[in-house]
C-alpha positions in Angstrom: -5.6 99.9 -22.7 -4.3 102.5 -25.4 -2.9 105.5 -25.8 -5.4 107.9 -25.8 -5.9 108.2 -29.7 -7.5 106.3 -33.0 -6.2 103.0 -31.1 -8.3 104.2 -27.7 -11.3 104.5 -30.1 -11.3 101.2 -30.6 -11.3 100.2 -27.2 -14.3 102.4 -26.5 -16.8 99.7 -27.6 -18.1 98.9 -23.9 -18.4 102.6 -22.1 -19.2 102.3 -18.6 -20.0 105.1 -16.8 -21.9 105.2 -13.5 -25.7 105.2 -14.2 -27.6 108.6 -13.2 -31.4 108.4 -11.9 -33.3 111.7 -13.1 -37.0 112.8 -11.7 -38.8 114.4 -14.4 -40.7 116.4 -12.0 -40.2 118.1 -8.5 -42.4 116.7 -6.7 -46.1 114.5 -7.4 -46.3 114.2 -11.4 -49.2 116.5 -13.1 -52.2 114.8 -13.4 -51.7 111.7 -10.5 -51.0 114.0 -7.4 -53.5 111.4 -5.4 -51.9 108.3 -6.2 -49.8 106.8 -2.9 -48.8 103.0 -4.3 -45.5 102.4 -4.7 -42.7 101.8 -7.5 -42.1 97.7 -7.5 -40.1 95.4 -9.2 -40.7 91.3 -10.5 -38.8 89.2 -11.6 -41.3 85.5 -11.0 -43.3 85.7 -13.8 -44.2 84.0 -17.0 -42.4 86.2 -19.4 -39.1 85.4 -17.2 -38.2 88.6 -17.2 -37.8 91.7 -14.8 -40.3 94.3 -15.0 -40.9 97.5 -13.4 -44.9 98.4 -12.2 -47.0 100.7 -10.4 -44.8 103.6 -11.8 -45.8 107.0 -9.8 -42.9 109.2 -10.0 -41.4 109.1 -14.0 -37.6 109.1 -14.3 -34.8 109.0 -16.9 -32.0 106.3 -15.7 -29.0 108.1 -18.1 -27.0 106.0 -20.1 -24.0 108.7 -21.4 -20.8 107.4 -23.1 -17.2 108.3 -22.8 -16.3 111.8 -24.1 -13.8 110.0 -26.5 -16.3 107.8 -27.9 -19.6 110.6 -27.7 -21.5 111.0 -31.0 -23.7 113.9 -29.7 -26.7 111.7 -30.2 -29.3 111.4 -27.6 -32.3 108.3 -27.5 -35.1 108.6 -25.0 -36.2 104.6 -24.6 -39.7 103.6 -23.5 -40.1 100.0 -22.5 -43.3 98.3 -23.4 -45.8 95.9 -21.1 -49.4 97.0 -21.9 -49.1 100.2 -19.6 -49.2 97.9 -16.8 -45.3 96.9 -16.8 -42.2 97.6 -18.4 -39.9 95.3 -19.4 -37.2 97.2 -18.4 -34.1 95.2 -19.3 -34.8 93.5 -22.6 -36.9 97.0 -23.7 -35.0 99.2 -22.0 -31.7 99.2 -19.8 -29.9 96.4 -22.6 -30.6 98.3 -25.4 -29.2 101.6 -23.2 -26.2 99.9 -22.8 -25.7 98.9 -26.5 -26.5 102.2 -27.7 -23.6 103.5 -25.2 -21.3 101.5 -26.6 -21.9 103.3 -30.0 -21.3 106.5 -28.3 -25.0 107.6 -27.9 -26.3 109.3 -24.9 -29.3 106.8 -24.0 -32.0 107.8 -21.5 -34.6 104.2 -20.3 -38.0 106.5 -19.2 -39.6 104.9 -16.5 -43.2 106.4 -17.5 -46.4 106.7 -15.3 -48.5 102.8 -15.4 -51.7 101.7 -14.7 -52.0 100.7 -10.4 -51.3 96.9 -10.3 -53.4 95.4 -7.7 -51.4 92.1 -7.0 -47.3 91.5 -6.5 -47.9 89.9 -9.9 -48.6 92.3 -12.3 -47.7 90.5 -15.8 -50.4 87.6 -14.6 -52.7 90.5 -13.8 -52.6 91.8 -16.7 -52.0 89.2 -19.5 -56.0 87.8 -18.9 -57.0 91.6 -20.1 -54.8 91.2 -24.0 -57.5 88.7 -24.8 -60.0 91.8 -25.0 -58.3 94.9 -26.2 -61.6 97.2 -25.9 -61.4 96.6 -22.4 -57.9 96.4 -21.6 -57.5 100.0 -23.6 -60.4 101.4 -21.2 -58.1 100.1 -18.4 -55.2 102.4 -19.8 -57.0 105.0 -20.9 -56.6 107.5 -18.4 -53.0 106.8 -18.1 -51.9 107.1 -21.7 -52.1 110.8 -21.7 -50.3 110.8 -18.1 -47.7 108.6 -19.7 -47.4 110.4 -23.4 -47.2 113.6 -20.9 -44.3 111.9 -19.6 -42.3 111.2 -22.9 -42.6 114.8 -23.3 -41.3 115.7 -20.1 -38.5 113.9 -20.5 -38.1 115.0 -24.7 -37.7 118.5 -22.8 -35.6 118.0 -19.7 -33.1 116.1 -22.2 -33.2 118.5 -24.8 -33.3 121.8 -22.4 -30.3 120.3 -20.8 -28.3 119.0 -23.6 -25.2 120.9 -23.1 -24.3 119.7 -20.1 -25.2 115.9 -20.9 -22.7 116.1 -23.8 -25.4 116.0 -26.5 -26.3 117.9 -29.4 -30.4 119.3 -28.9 -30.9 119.0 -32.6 -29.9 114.7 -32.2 -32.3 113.6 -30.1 -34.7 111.0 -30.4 -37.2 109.2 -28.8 -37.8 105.0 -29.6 -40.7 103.1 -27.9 -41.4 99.2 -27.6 -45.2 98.3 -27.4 -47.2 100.5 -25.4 -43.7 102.7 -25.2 -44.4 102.9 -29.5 -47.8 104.1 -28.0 -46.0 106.9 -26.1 -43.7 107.3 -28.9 -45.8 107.8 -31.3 -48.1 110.1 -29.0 -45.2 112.3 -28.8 -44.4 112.0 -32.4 -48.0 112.9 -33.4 -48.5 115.9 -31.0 -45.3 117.8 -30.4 -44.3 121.7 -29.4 -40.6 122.8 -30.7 -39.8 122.1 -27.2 -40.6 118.2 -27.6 -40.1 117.3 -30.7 -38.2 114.4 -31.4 -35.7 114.5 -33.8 -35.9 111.2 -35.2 -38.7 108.4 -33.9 -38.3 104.4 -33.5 -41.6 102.7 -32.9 -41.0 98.7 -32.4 -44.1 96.4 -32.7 -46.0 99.2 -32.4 -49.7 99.5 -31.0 -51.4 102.5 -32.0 -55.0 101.6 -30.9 -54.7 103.7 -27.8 -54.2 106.6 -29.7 -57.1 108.8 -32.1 -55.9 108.8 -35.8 -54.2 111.8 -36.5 -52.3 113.3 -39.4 -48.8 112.6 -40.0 -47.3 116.7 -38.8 -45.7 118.4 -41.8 -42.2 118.6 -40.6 -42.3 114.8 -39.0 -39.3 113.4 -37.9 -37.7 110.5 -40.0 -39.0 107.1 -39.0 -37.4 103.8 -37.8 -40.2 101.1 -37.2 -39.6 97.1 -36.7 -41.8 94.1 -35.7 -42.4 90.9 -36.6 -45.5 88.9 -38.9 -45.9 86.6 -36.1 -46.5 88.9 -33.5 -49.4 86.9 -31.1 -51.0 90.2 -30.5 -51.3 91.1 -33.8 -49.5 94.2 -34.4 -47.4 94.1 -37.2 -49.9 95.9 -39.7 -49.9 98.9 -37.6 -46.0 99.3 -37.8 -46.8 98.8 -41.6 -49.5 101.8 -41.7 -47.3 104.0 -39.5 -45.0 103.5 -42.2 -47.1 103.8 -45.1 -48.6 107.0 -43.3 -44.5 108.4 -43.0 -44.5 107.7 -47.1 -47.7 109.5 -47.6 -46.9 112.4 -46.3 -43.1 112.3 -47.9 -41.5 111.7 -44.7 -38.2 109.5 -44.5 -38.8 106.5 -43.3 -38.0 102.5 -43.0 -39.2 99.8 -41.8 -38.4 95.9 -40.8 -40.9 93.4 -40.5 -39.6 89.7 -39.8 -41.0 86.7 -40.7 -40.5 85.6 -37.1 -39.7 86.7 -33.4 -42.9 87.3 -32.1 -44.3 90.4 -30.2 -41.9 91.6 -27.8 -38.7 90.3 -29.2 -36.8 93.6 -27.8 -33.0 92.3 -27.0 -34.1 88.8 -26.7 -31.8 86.2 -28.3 -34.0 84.0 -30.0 -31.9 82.6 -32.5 -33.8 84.8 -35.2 -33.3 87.3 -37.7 -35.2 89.9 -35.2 -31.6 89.1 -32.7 -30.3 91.9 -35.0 -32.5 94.4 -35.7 -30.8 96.7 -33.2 -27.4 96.3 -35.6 -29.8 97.5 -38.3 -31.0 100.1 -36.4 -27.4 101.4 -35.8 -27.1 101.7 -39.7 -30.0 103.8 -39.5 -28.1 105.8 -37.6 -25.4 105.8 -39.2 -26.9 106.8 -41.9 -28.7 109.4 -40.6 -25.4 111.3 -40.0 -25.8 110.2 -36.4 -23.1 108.3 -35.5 -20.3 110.7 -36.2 -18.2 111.3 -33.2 -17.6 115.2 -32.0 -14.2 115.2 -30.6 -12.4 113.2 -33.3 -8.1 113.4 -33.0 -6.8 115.7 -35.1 -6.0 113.7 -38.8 -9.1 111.0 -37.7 -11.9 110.7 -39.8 -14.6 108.6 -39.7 -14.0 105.8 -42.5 -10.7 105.7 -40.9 -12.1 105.1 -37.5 -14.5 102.5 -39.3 -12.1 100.7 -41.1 -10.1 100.6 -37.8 -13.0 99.1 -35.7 -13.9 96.6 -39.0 -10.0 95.1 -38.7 -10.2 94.8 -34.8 -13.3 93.0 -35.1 -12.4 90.6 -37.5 -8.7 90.1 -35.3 -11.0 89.3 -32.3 -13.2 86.9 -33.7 -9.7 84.8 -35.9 -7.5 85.7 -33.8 -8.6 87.3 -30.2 -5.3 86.4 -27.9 -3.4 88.3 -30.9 -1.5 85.7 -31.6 0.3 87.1 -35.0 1.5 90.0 -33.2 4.9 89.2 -32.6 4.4 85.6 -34.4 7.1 86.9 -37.3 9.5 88.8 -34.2 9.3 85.2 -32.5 10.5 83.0 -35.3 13.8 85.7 -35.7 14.8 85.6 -32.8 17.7 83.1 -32.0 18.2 80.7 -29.5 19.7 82.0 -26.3 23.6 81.8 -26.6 25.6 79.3 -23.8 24.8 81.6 -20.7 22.8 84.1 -22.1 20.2 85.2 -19.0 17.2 86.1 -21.4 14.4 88.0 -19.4 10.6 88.3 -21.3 8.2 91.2 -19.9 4.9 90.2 -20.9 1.8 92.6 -20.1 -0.6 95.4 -22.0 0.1 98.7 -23.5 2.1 99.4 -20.5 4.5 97.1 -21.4 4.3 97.4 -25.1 5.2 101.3 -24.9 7.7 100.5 -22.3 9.5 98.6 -25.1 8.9 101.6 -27.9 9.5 104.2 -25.5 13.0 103.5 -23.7 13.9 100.9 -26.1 17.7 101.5 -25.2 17.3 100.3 -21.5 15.6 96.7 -23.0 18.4 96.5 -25.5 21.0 97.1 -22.7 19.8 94.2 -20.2 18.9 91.9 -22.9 14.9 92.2 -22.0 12.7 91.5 -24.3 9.0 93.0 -24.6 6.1 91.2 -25.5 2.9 93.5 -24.6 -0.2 93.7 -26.7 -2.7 97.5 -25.6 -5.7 96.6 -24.7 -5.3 93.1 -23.9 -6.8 91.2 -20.5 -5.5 88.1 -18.7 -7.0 85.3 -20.3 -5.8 87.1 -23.7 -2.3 86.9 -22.4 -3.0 83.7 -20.7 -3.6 82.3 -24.1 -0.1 83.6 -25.7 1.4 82.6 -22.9 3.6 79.7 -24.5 4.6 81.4 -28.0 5.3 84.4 -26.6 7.1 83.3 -23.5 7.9 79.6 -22.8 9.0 79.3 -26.1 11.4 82.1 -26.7 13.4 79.9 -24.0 13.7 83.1 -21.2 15.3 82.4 -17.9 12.9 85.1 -16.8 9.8 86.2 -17.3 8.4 89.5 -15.6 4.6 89.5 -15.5 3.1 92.9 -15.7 -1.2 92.5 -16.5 -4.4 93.1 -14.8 -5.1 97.0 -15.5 -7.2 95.9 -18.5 -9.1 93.4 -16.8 -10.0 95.9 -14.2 -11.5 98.3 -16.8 -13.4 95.5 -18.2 -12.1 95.8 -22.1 -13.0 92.1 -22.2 -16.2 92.0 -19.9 -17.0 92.1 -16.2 -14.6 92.0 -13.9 -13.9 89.2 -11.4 -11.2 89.3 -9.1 -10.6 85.8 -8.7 -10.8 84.7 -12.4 -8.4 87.5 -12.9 -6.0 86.6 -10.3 -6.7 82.1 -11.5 -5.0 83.4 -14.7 -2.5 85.4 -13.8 -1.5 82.4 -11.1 -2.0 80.0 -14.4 0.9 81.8 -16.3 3.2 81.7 -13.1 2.7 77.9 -13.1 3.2 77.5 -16.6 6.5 79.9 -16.5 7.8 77.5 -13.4 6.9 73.8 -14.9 9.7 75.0 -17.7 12.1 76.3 -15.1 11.3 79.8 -16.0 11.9 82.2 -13.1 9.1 84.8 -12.4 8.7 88.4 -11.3 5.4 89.1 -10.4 4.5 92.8 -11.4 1.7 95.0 -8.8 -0.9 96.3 -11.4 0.1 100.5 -11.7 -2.4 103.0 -10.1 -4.9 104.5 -12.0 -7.4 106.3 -10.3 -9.9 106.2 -14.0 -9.6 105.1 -17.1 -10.1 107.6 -20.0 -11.9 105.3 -22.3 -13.9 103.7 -19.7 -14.7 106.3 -17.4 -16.7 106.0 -13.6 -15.7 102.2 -13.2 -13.4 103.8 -9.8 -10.5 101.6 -10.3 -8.0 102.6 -7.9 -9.6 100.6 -4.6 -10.0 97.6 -7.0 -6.0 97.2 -8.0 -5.5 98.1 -4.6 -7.1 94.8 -3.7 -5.9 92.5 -6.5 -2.3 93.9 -5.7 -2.8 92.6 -2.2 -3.8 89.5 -3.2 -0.5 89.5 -6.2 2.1 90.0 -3.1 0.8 87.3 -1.0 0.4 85.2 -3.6 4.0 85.8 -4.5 4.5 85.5 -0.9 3.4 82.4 -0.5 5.0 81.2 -3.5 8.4 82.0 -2.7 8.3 84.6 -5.9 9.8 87.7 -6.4 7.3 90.8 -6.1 8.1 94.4 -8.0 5.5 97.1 -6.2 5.4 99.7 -9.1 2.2 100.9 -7.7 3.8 102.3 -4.7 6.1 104.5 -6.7 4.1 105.3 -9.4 1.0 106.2 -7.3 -0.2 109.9 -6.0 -2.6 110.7 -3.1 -6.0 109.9 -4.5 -4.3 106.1 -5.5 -4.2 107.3 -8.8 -0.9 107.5 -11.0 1.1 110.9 -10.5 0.4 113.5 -13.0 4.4 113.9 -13.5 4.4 110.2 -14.6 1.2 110.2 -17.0 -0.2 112.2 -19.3 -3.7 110.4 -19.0 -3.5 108.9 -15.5 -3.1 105.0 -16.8 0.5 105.2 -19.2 3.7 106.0 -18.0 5.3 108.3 -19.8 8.8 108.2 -20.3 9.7 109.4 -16.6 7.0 106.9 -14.9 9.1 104.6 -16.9 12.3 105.6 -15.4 10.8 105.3 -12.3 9.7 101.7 -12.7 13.3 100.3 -14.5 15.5 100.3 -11.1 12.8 98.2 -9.3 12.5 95.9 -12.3 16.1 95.9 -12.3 16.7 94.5 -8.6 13.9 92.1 -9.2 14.9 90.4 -12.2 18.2 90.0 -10.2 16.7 88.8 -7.3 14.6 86.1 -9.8 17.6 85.4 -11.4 19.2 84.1 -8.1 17.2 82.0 -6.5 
């Protein structure tokens, strides 16, 4: 949790907001108005994986990232399986959600498929890779259905760009498979209206398509697969390159020694685990990558060399241990009688300490919150930053973090385990706790659509009777703090998650009486 600024940036890695489902068409799709099977899913089947089949009505599931974190770049993603399935997690949906997270707007097509006859279409179809002749008859009438359909959606994305958050010159469209077939069949055959703007072919096949010409104003060129592919494909991703050169096109290409066809977000233990990361510096280097709406004094390489030092603080130090490691080894010894009080928490409690730093001078509390930060991150400081700076109080102020998920899912009951570990850490030293309700927020700027404000409603409930149980003192900020729609009060906020100095003001006098009322017993 930050401040909305170059610090929120960085805690815009894992975007969230609420998946949309688009038809591409009102109504039956051109060109398969008799079909009447129905859109299935599997997960049973050899490849272990869920895939989507008997595709009649093509969609776009939308992928868009925060404002804050939107580069203006768009990808339209088309899973592979033969035409007969698509594989739409590791091809599709996973790589939609890591694209997100580097603020481009990603689009997973669900593309018209051949009619699987059996609820086990990847069995019904693997016995026809053997003979590609016949398993290309098979598709043939659908490729142009499904090509159609990548252009559909290259023009409902583009046509409607503005109010997706995108830029219509930034869009492109990557494929896996027999999506590289409807990739590339959009790539080769285009209008201004579907024309990608940049193409990403992975383990291509391009034997469903007629050998055409690479267009004179072709868009630059991503392609990737791997020498062991078992179906054989990795010379075609090296002639769709060597075509892109030919014709003095941009273009690179990737080809591992291993990973095998259909290595898509798979971890495998390989080189080909990240090709995606590669593909990013594609991007990047594309000029795609920039974000629009950068605060004023932000630049990029600032932003970069931001993200670069977070990453390497989480992976050597991810509680944030050094943060107040120097401020701990200062600070004395409580005096004879001296009622020390710690408030440990997030950026709520960290700007609590900046911002009214007179009122924790003046009762002798002493701040020790870290933005962004979830339980088990505070779990883990627990001891330096609390037990041993000796407090006969600690208030406990976390959980709005874990809620917007800045460490991963979020789980109630692991979230609440750790907050009820620091409690029983705080007591076996014979420190006395105030438990903290988690503020109202009714969404989080950095991680919009996750509707928090039911969800701290719920873990607050479960804080007081804990507390209740436990014979603890309980502080309901929440209640104060919180407007009609559960969310914080705009006269407290100035983003809906941060007091500002008068939310603060608010909160003091009910930390004031509990810290008393710990203090006590």
């Amino acid at each position: 949790m930050k401040k909305f600024s170059l610090g929120m940036l960085l805690f815009c890695a894992f975007t969230a907001r609420a998946q949309q489902v688009i038809p591409l068409y009102t109504g039956k799709a051109p060109g398969s108005e008799t079909w009447t099977w129905t859109e299935k899913e599997n997960t049973q089947n050899m490849f272990n994986t869920r895939v989507v089949y008997n595709v009649t009505s093509p969609t776009l599931t939308a992928y868009l990232p925060s404002p804050s974190q939107a580069t203006g770049t768009a990808i339209i993603i088309c899973p592979g399986g033969g035409f007969h399935t698509l594989s739409i997690d590791s091809e599709g949906n996973d790589v939609a959600k890591w694209l997100q997270a580097k603020g481009v707007a990603a689009f997973v097509l669900k593309y018209r498929l051949v009619h699987s006859l059996t609820d086990d279409p990847v069995k019904e179809s693997f016995a026809l890779f053997s003979d590609r002749k016949k398993l290309d008859a098979i598709n043939a009438p659908v490729v142009p259905l499904a090509i159609a359909d990548g252009k559909k959606a290259m023009e409902y994305v583009r046509s409607h760009a503005q109010e997706l958050g995108i830029l219509p010159n930034q869009i492109g469209l990557m494929g896996f498979s027999a999506g590289s077939t409807v990739a590339a069949g959009v790539g080769y055959s285009y209008t201004a209206a579907n024309r990608p703007d940049f193409l990403a072919p992975m383990y291509a096949y391009l034997g469903a398509l007629p050998k055409q010409p690479v267009p004179t104003d072709a868009p630059p060129l991503f392609a990737a697969a791997a020498s062991d592919d078992q179906l054989g494909l990795a010379p075609q991703s090296v002639q769709l390159y060597s075509d892109w050169l030919a014709a003095g096109k941009p273009a690179e290409l990737h080809v591992y020694a291993k990973g095998g066809h259909g290595f898509g977000m798979r971890q495998q233990s390989l080189p080909t685990d990240t090709w995606i990361d590669r593909f990013g510096e594609w991007l990047k280097l594309q000029g795609l990558l920039t974000l629009q709406h950068l605060p004023p004094g932000v630049t990029m390489a600032t932003i970069d060399g931001a993200r670069k030092r977070q990453e390497l603080l989480l992976r050597t130090d991810w509680a944030n241990l050094q943060r107040y490691a120097a401020a701990n080894q200062k600070l004395p010894a409580p005096k004879a009688g001296e009622r020390r009080v710690v408030i440990i928490g997030n950026s709520i409690t960290e700007n609590w300490a900046r911002d009214d730093s007179a009122f924790f001078k003046a009762h002798n509390y002493i701040g020790r919150g870290i933005s962004g930060q979830t339980t088990p991150q505070t779990l883990a400081r627990f001891r330096q930053d609390v037990i041993d700076l000796h407090p006969a109080a600690v208030a406990i102020l976390v959980g709005t973090n874990d809620v917007a998920e800045n460490t991963g899912p979020y789980h109630p009951a692991t979230t609440l385990g750790n907050i009820q570990s620091m409690v029983e850490l705080a007591q076996a030293h014979g420190i006395r706790v105030v438990l903290g309700s988690v503020p109202p927020a009714y969404d989080f700027p950095w991680r919009p659509g996750l509707a928090p404000a039911p969800k701290i409603i719920a873990l607050n409930q479960q804080l007081k009777a804990y507390a209740a149980q436990h014979k603890l003192v309980y502080v309901d900020y929440h209640t104060a703090l919180a407007d009609e729609r559960q969310g914080m009060k705009a006269a407290y906020s100035a983003d809906g998650v941060h007091p500002n100095l008068a939310g603060y003001r608010v909160m003091e006098p009910l930390l004031e009486k509990a810290v008393a009322a710990a203090l006590k017993k």
